[in-house]
C-alpha positions as CSV (number, residue, x, y, z in Angstrom):
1,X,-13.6,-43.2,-62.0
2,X,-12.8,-40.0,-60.7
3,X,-9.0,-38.8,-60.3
4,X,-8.0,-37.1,-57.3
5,X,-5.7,-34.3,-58.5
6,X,-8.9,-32.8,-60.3
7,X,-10.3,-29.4,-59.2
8,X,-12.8,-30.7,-56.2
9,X,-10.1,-32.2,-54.9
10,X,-7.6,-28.7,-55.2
11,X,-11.2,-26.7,-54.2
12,X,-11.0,-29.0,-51.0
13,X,-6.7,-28.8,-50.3
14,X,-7.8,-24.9,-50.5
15,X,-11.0,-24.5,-48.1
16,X,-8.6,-26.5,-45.4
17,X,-5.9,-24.0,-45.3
18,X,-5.6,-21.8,-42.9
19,X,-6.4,-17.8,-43.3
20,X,-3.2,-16.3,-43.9
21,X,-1.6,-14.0,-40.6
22,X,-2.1,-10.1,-41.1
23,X,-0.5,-7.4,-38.7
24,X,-1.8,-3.8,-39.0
25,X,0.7,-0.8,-40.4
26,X,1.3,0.8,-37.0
27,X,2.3,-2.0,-34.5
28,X,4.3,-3.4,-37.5
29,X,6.3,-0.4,-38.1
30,X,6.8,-0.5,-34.2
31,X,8.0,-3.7,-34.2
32,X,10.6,-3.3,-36.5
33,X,11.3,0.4,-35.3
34,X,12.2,-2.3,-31.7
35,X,14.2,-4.5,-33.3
36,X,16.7,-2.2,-35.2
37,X,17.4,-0.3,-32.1
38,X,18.9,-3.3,-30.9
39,X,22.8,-2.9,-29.7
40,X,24.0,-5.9,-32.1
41,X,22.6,-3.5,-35.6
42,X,24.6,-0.7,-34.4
43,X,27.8,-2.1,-33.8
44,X,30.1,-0.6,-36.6
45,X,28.3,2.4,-36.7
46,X,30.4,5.8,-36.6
47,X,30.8,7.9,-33.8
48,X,29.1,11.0,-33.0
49,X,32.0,12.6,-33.4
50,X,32.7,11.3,-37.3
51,X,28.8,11.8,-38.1
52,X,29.5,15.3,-37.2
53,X,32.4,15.7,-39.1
54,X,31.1,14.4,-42.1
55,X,28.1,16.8,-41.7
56,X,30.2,19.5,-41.5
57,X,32.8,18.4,-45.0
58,X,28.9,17.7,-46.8
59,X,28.3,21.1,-45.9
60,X,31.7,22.9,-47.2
61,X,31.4,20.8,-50.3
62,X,27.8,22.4,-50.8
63,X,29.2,26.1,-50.1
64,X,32.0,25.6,-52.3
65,X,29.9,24.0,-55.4
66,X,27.5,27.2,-54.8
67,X,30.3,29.6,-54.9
68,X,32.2,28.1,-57.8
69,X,28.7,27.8,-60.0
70,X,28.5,31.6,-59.1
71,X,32.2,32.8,-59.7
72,X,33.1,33.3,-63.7
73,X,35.5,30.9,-64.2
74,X,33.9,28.3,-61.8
75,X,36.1,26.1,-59.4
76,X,39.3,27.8,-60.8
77,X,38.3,31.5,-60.5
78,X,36.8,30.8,-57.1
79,X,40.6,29.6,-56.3
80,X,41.5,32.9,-57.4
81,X,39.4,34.9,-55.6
82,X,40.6,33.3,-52.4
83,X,44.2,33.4,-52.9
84,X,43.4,37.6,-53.9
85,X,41.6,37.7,-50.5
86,X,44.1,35.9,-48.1
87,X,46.6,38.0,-50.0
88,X,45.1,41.5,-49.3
89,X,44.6,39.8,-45.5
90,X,48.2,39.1,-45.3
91,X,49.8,42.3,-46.2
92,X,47.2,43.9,-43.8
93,X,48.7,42.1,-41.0
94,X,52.1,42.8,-42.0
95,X,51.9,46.2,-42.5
96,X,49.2,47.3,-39.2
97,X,50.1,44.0,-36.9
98,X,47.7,42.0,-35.3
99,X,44.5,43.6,-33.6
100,X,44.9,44.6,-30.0
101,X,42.2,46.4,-28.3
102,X,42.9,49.9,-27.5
103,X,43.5,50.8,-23.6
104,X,41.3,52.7,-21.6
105,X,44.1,55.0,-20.5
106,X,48.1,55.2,-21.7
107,X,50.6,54.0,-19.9
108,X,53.5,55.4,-18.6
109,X,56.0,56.8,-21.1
110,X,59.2,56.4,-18.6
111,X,59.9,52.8,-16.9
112,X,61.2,52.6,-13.5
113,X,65.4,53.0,-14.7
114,X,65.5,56.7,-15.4
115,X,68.0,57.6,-18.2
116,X,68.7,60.9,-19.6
117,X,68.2,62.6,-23.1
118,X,71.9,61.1,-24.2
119,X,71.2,57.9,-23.0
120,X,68.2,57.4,-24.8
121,X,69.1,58.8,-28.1
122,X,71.9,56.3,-28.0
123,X,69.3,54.0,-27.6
124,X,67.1,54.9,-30.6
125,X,70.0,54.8,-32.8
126,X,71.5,51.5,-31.9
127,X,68.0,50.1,-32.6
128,X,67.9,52.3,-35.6
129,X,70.8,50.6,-36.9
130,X,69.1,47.1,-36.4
131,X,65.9,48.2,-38.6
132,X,64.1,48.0,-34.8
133,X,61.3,50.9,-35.7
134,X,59.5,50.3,-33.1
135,X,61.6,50.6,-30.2
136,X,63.8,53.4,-32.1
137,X,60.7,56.0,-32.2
138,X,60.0,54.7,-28.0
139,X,63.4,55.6,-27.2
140,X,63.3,58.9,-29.3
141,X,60.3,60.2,-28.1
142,X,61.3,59.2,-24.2
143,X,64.7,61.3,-25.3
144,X,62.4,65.0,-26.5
145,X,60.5,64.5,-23.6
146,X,63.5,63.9,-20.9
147,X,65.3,66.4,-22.9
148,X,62.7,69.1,-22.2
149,X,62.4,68.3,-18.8
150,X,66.5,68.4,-18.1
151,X,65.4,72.0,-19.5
152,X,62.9,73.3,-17.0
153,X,59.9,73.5,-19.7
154,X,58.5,70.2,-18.3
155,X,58.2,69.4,-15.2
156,X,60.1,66.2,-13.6
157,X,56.7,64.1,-13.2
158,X,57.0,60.1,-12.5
159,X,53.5,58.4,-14.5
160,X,53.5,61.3,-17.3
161,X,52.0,59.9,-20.7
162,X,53.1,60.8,-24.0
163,X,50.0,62.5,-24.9
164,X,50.3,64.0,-21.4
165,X,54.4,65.0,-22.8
166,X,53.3,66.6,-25.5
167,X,50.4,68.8,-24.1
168,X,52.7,70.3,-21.4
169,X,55.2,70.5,-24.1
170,X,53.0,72.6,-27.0
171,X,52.3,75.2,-24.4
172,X,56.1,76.2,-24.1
173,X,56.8,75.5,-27.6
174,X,53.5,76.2,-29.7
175,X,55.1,76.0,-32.6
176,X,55.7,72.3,-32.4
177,X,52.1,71.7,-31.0
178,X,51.1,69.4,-33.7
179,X,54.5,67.8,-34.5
180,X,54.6,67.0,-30.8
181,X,51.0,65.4,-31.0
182,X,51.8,63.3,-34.1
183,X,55.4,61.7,-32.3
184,X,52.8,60.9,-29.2
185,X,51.1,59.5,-30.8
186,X,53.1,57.7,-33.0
187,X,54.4,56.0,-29.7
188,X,50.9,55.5,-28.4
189,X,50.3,53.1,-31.6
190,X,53.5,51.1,-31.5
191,X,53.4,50.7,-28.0
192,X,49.6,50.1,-26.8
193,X,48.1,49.8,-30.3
194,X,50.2,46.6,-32.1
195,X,51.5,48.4,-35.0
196,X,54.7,49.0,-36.8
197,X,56.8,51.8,-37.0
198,X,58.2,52.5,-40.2
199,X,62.1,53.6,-40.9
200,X,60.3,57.4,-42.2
201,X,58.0,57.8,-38.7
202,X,61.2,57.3,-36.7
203,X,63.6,59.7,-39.0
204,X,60.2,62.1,-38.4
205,X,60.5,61.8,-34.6
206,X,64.2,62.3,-35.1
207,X,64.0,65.2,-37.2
208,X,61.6,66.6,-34.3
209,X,64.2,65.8,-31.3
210,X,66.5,68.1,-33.2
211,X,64.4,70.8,-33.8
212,X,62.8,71.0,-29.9
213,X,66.4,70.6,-28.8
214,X,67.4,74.2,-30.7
215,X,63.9,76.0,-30.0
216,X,63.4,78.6,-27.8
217,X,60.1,78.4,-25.4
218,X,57.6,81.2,-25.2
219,X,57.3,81.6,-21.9
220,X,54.9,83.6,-22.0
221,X,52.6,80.9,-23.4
222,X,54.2,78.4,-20.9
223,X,52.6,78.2,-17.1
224,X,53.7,79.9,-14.6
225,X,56.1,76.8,-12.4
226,X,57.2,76.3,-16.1
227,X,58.2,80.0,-16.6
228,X,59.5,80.5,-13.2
229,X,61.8,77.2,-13.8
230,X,63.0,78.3,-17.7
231,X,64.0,81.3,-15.5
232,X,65.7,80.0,-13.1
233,X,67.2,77.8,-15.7
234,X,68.4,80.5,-18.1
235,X,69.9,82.5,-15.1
236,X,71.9,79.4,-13.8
């Protein structure tokens, strides 16, 4: 008697299967690639915006792993350095002010209220007073430059720069040429430039103010409507 469970009859189950299903590589990946890219997959997926921002922390953790393995002292020295460096930045921009860019051409020294030589010393020493540099060594230099032209060595001449002042200035008095050129442009840099006047520049300007006020011109060295007008001047 032969038993049914004995290997002709599992030789038989076998040959009446049918061939199992293959799918080539490529349209298989292309399936799957299709059904992935359905809407439902990518429902709590981050935003643009938050893949972007975690690209961008990935990347400063990176640079700041490099630079730590490269600083002595690793993760603390790097600290160090960067506290050194925002330091040096910092009392930079206290001591020059922030960046402007330079102008093609100075602007006027005098506003439109015209004030005499008094008037703005008393300015520059009330701000003087305040520990207001800046505006102290404006008002000073406004005062030399009104002052010599309530003398007759400058001419009375609305839109005049400082550098313009002081040009027309060191011909009359050529022994303050240079002194004249620094307090220009010592204005020129607190005014257009974005820096700081310090408590010496403006007891320098001072100091100058003083000094033009008692000078005598060469007039001589001056040009003649300047001559003829320290003439006129003296004679009155």
């Amino acid at each position: 008697m032969l038993r049914a469970d004995g290997p002709s009859a599992l030789s038989t189950a076998r040959s009446g299967d049918e061939p199992p299903v293959t799918i080539p590589r490529d349209p298989a990946r292309e399936a799957a690639r299709r059904e992935l890219s359905k809407r439902m997959y990518h429902e709590n997926d981050p935003s643009w915006f938050q893949r972007a921002l975690n690209a961008f922390w990935d990347w400063i953790d990176k640079l700041f792993s490099s630079a730590a393995s490269a600083t002595p002292g690793g993760t603390v020295g790097l600290v160090v350095v960067l506290v050194a460096v925002l330091a040096v930045l910092g009392a930079l921009w206290w001591r020059l002010g922030s960046p402007r860019r330079q102008p093609v051409s100075s602007a006027a020294l005098f506003d439109d209220r015209p004030r005499s030589a008094a008037e703005h010393r008393a300015a520059a020493e009330a701000h003087a007073a305040q520990g207001h540099w800046n505006q102290a060594v404006q008002e000073r230099m406004r005062a030399i430059v009104r002052s010599l032209e309530e003398r007759a060595l400058l001419d009375v001449r609305p839109g005049r720069t400082a550098d313009e002042a002081a040009a027309d200035a060191g011909r009359a008095l050529p022994s303050h040429t240079d002194r004249l050129r620094t307090a220009a442009r010592d204005f020129d840099d607190v005014t257009y430039g974005g820096r700081r006047a310090s408590e010496m520049s403006y007891h320098r300007i001072a100091e100058l103010d003083r000094d033009v006020e008692r000078a005598k011109p060469q007039l001589a060295d001056s040009t003649p409507s300047t001559a003829r007008a320290a003439r006129q001047g003296a004679a009155e």
